[in-house]
C-alpha positions as CSV (number, residue, x, y, z in Angstrom):
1,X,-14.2,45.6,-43.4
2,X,-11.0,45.7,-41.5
3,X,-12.6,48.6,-39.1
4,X,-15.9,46.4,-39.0
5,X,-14.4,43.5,-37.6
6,X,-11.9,46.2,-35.3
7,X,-15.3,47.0,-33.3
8,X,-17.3,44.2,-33.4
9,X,-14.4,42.2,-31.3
10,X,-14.5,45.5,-29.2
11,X,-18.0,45.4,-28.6
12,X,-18.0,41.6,-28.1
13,X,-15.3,41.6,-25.7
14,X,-15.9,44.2,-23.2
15,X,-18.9,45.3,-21.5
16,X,-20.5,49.0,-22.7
17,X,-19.8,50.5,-19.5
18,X,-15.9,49.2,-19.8
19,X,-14.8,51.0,-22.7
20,X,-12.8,54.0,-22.5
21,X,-14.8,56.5,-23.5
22,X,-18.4,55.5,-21.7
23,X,-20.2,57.8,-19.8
24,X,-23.4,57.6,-17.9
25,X,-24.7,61.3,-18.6
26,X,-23.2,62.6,-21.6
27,X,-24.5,66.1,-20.2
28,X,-21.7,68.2,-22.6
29,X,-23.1,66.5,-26.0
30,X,-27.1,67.1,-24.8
31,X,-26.4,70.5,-23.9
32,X,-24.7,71.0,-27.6
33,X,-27.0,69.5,-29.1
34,X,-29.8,71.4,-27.1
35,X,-27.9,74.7,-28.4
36,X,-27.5,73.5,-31.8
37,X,-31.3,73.3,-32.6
38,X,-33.6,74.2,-29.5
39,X,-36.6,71.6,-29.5
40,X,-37.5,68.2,-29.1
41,X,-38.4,68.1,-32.7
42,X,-35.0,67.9,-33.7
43,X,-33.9,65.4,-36.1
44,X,-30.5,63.8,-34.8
45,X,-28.4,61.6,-36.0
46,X,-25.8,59.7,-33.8
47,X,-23.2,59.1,-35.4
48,X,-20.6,56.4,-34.0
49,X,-23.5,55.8,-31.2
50,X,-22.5,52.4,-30.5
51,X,-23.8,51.2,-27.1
52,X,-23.7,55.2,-26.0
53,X,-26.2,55.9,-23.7
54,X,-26.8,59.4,-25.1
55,X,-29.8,58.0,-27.4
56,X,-31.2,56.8,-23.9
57,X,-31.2,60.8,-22.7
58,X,-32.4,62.1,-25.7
59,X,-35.6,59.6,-25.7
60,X,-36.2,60.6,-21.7
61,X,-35.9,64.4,-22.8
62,X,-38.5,63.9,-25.3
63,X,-37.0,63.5,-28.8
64,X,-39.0,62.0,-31.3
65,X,-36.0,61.8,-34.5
66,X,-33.5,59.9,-33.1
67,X,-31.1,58.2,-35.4
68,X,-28.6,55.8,-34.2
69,X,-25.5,54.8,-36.7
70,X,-22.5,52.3,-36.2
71,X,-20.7,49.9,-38.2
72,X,-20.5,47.4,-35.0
73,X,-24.4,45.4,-34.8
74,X,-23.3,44.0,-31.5
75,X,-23.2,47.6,-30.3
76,X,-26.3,48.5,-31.9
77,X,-27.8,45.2,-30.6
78,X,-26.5,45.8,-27.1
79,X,-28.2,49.6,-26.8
80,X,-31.5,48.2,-28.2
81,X,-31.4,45.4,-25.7
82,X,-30.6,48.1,-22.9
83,X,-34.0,50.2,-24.1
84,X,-36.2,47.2,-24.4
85,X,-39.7,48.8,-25.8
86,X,-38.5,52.0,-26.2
87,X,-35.5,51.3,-28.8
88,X,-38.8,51.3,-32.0
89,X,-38.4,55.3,-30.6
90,X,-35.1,55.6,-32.7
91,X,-33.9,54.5,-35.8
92,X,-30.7,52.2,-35.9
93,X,-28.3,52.1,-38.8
94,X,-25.6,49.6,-39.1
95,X,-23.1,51.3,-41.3
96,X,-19.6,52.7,-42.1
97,X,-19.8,56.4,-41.6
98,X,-18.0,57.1,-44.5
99,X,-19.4,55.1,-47.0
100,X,-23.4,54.8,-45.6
101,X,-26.5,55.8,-47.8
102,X,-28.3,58.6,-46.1
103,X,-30.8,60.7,-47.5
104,X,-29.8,64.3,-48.3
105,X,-30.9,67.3,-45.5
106,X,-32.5,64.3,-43.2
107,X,-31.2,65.5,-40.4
108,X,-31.3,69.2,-38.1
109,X,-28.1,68.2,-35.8
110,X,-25.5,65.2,-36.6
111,X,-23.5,64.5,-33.1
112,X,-19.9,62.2,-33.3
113,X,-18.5,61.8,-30.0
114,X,-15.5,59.9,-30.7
115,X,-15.3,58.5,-34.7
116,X,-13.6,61.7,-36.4
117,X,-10.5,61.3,-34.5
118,X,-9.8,57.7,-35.4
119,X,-10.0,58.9,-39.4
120,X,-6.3,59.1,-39.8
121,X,-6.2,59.0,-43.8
122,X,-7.6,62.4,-45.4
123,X,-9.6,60.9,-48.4
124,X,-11.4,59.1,-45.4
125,X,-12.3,62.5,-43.3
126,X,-13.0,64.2,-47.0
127,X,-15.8,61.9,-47.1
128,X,-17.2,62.2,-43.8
129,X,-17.4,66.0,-44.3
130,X,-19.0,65.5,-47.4
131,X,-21.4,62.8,-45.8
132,X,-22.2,65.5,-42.8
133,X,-22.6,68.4,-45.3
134,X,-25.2,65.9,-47.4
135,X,-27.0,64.7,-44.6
136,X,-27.6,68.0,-42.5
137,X,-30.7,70.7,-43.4
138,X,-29.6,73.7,-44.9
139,X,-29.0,75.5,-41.4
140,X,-28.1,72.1,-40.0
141,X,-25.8,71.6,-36.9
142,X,-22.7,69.6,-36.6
143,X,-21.5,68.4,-32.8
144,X,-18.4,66.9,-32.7
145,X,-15.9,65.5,-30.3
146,X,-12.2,64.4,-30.8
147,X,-9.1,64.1,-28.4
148,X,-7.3,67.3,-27.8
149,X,-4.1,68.3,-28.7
150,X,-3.1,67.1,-25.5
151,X,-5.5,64.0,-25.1
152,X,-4.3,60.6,-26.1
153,X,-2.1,59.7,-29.6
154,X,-4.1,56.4,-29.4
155,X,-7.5,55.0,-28.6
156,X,-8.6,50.9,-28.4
157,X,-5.9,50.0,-30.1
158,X,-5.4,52.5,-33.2
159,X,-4.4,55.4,-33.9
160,X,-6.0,58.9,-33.6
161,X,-5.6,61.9,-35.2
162,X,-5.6,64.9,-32.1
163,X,-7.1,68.7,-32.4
164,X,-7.0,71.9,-31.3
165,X,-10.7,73.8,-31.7
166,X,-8.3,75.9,-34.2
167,X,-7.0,72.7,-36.2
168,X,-10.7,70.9,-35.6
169,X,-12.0,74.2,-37.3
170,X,-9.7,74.1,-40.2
171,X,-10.1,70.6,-41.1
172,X,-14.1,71.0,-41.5
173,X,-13.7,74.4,-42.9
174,X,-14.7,73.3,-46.5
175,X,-18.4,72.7,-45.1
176,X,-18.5,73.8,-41.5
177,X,-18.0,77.3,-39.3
178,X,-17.2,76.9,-35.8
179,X,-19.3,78.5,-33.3
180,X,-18.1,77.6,-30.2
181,X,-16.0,75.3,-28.7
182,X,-14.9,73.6,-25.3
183,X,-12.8,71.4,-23.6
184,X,-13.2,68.6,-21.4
185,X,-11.5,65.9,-19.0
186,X,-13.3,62.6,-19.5
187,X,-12.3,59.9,-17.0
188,X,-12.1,56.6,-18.0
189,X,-14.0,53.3,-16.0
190,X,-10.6,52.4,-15.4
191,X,-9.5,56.0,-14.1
192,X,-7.2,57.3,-16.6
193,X,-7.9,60.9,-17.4
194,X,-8.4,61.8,-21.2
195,X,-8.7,65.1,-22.6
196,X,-11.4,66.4,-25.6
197,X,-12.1,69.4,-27.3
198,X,-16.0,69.8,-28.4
199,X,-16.9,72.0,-31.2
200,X,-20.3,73.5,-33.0
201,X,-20.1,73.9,-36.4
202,X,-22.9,75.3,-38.1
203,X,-23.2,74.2,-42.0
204,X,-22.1,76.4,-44.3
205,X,-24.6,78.0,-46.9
206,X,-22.9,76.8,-49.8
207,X,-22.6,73.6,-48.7
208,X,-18.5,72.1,-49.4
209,X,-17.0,74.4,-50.9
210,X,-14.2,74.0,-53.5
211,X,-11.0,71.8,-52.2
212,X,-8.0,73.7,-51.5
């Protein structure tokens, strides 16, 4: 509840395109997710969407399973506003990551630009590995984006936890390989320059494998 009520004050203080990490054309996540799993018939799932425009891309491209997940409804109510008509095209889940019920192997490619780095306990990311392992097909992709190991120590308020592609790697090695990686400035609205690191992870065959 405490990270609930963190983001709806967020979302109902400060326009979309004021926070931190908006961007217009998120064209480093399409392209990922584009190389994940070639085809509009993908099935993606947003995680930590908010009031991202990236479900607004992936509708224009053609993408018919779009999911949409946040535990903020002011951001998921702001992106549906922005849509209009075409927010019936995706599916909208208001919901803590961690803790949400989603059906097993729903989805082809589950994207997070943005929530894994603000999981600072470990029980907390062990549980959104497990989630993503759950969630993702068989050969299912995982996108995600975090601050680098040079980007900022904290984000809105809170702290993050930063990576390296090699650390990124290691903490989702239970349930995910890494297949590529990159790195990226992102400049704020308010011109401050962050720095991210990307990463593919494919899911691993055997699911999570056994704790270390």
């Amino acid at each position: 509840m405490e990270r609930e009520r963190h983001w709806e004050q967020v979302y109902t203080s400060k326009a979309p395109e004021a926070v931190s990490w908006y961007q217009e054309h998120p064209e480093r996540s399409l392209a990922l997710i584009a190389r994940a799993h070639p085809g509009v018939d993908a099935r993606v799932i947003d995680v930590g969407g908010g009031a991202s425009r990236l479900v607004d891309h992936l509708l224009e491209r053609g993408y018919r399973n779009v999911t949409v997940l946040d535990l903020s409804a002011e951001a998921l109510r702001l992106a549906r506003s922005r849509l209009g008509a075409r927010a019936h095209a995706a599916d909208w889940i208001v919901a803590d990551v961690t803790t949400a019920s989603l059906p097993a192997a729903a989805f082809d490619v589950w994207h997070d630009r943005a929530v894994f780095h603000f999981l600072t306990n470990a029980d907390d990311r062990a549980r959104y590995i497990e989630q993503a392992a759950r969630a993702l097909a068989p050969d299912g992709a995982l996108v995600v984006a975090t601050f680098a190991d040079d980007g900022p120590a904290r984000c809105s308020g809170l702290d993050v936890v930063r990576y390296s592609p090699e650390t990124l790697a290691a903490e989702l090695a239970s349930a995910f390989a890494l297949v590529e990686s990159e790195r990226e400035t992102h400049w704020t609205p308010g011109g401050a320059e962050q720095r991210f690191v990307y990463g593919l992870f494919r899911r691993k065959a055997a699911g999570i494998s056994a704790r270390s």
